[in-house]
N, C-alpha and C positions, 0 to 999 in steps of 0.2 A: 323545424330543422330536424332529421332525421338522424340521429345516435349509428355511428360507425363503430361497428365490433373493437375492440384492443384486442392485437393478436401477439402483442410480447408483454407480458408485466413480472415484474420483480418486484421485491420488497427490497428499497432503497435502506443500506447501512447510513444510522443520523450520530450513532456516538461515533465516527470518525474526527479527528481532531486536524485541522491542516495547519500549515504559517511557519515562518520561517522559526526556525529550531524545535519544533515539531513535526513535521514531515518530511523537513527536506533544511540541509544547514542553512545557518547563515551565511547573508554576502559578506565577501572578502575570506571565507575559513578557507585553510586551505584544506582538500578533499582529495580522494583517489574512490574510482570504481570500486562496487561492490555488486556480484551477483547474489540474489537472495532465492530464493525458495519461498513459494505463497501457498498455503494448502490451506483449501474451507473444504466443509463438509457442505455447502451449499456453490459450490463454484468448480470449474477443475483446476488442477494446481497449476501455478504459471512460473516463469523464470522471469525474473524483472532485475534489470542491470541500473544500481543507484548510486548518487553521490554522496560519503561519509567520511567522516572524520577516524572514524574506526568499526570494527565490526558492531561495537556495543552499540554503537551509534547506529550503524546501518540496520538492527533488529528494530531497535526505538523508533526508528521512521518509518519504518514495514508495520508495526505494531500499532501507530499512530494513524497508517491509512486504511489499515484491515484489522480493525482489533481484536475481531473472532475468530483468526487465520491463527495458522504455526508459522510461523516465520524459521528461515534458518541460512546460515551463508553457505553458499556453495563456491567451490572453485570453477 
């Protein structure tokens, strides 16, 4: 069987942590949108629109899925 080149590879983040009140709240909390701000030094920075209980929260679950990232809320 002949070995096909890989023409995209990354190095896969494994200390991200996911599950409910870890990444993302639990069922039934009540929640309101939150815009975050995601900045790696290995990535470019993105906008990601989440659901949290409050800002502190919305860092903790940004921090949870990107742990190497700046996290920060935006308007």
């Amino acid at each position: 069987m002949k070995e096909e080149p890989i023409t995209f590879q990354w190095q896969e983040e494994t200390i991200s942590r996911y599950g409910d009140g870890v990444s993302h709240p639990k069922k039934g909390v009540k929640t309101k949108p939150f815009k975050i701000l995601v900045r790696n030094g290995q990535m470019a920075a993105m906008k990601v629109e989440l659901r949290a209980e409050s800002k502190t929260a919305a860092i903790n679950y940004g921090k949870a899925r990107w742990p190497n990232a700046v996290i920060e809320v935006i308007n």
